[in-house]
N, C-alpha and C positions, 0 to 999 in steps of 0.2 A: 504494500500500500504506500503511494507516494502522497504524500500530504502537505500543498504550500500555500505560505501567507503572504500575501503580495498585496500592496498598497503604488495608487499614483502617487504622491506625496509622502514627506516622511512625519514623525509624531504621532505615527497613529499607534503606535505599540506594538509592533508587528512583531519584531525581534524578540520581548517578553513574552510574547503569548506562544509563539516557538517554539524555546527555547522550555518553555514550560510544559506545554503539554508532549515535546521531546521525552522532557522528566518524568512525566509521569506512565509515560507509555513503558519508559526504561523501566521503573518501579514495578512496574506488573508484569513485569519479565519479561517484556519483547525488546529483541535484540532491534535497538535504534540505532538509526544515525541521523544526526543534526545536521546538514548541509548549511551553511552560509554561503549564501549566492548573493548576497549584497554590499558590492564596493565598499561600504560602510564600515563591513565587519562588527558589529555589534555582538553578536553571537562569537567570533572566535576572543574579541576581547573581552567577554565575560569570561569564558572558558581561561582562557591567558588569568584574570585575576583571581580566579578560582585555582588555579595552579598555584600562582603565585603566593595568595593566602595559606596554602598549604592544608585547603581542604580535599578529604578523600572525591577520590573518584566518584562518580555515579554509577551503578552496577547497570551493564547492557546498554551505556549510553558512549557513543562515540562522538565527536565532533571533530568535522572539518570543512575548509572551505574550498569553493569549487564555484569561481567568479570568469570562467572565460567560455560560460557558452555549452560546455559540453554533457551539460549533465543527461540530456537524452542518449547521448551515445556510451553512455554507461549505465541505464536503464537495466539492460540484460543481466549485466557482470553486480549488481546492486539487488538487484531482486534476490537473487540465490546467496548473498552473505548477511541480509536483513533483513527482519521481519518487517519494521518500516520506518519509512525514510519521511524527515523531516525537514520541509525545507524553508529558508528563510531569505525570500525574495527582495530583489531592489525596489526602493523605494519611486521609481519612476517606471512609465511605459517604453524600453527598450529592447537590443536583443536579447538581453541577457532576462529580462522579464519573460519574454516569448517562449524562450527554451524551459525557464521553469515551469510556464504554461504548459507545455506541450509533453513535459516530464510527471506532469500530476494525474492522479483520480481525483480528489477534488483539492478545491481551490477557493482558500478562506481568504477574506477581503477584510481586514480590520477596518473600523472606521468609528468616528467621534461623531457626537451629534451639532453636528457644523455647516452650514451652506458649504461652504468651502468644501469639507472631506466629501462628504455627499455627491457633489459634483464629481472631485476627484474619482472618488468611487465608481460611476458612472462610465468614466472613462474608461478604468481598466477590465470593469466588466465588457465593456464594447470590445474589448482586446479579446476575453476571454472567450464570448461569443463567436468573434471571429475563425478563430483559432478552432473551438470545439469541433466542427468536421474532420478537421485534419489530425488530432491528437485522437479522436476516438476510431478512424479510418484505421493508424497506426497501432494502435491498443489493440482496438477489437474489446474494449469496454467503457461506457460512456462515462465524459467529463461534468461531473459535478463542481456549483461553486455556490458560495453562499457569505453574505455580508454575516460581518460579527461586530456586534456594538463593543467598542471600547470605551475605556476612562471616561465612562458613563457619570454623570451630575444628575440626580432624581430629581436633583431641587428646581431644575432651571425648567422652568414653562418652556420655553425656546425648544430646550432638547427635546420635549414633551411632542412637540406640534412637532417636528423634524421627524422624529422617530414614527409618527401616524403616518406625515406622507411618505417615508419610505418605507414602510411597512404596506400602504393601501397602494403602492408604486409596483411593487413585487414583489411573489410569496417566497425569494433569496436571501432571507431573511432569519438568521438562528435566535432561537428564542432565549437562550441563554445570553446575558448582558456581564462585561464585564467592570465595574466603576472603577473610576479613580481612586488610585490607594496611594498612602506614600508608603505601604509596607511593598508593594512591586520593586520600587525606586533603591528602597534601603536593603532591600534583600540580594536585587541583581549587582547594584554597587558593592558587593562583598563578593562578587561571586556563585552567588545561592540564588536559592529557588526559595519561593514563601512557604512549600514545604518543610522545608526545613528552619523555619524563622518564626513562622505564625502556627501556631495552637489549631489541634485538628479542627473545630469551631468557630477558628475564626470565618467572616465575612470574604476577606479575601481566597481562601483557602476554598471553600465551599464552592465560592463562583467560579474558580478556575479548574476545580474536580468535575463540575456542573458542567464546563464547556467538554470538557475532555470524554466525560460521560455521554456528550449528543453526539459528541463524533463517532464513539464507538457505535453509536446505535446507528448514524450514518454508515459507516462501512458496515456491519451488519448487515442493514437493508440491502444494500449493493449487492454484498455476499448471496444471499439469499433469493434473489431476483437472478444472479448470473447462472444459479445453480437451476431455477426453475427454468430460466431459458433453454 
């Protein structure tokens, strides 16, 4: 299962939520890898300070990066050493977004409740759209993609009304929301995961198991449908 988070724009959290449900995939015992596909590098420099800090490993989680385009052509040689791959897309519409496209079953699209992200959004769904003939012609199973609310604000009327019309806009939409936390911030700046930082009950903790939870059920479904087919 190839799994990527891509965003037009950057600040949408893309890298955390990665980087995170990477973790927690690893935790439940499937052998991951974390690809960083974003000139950025957000993801190997967490990893770097997670070294560096001299925290243990993460059992079943690998990371590394792979920013020049080719991760479709190792699609083959990746399937058969991982159970699943996680990737962490540039933050803009280029090649190297394309090829992450084109390397995924589905394709998460963080976003803020923002005119701005929204738009952005917009756009690189028009990408994904485009794309989806040619990545499921290549597969021989269909491209999934779906908006994920980030550093969600309950308080703000504004986000309230955003979030209805992109909701009544299109059912690519996960129900899971993720809010603004400063334990995200304080957690990846060490190196860690809020697993490891926040209390199994916390708020943070919950919403980011909660996302990881619909995803499985997303591959699930897939699963299950390609079996009936």
């Amino acid at each position: 299962m190839f799994l990527s988070f891509i965003s037009q724009k950057g600040g949408t959290g893309k890298s955390t939520l990665a980087l995170h449900i990477a973790a927690i995939a690893a935790t439940q015992g499937h052998n991951t890898l974390l690809i960083d596909a974003d000139p950025q590098a957000s993801a190997m420099a967490w990893y770097a300070c997670r070294v560096k800090n001299g925290h243990p490993a993460i059992p079943n989680l690998t990371v590394t990066a792979i920013n020049n385009g080719t991760i479709t052509g190792q699609m083959a040689e990746l399937s058969k050493a991982y159970d699943f791959v996680v990737i962490d897309g540039p933050p803009r519409g280029d090649l190297i977004a394309r090829d992450v496209i084109l390397a995924s079953n589905i394709v998460l699209v963080p976003t803020q409740l923002s005119g701005f992200d929204v738009w952005a959004g917009d756009s690189i769904t028009k990408t994904i759209e485009e794309l989806r003939p040619i990545q499921e012609l290549a597969a021989k199973q269909p491209l999934d993609w779906f908006y994920v609310v980030n550093k969600k604000d309950p308080r703000t009327l504004a986000g309230k009304t955003i979030l209805k019309a992109l909701e009544n806009s299109t059912d690519h939409v996960l129900e899971t929301h993720i809010c603004a936390r400063a334990s995200f911030v304080e957690s990846t700046s060490q190196g860690l995961t809020i697993l490891e930082t926040e209390p199994a009950r916390s708020r943070a903790r919950r919403e980011i198991e909660a996302l990881a939870e619909q995803i499985t059920l997303l591959i699930t479904r897939r699963q299950q449908e390609r079996a009936a087919a």
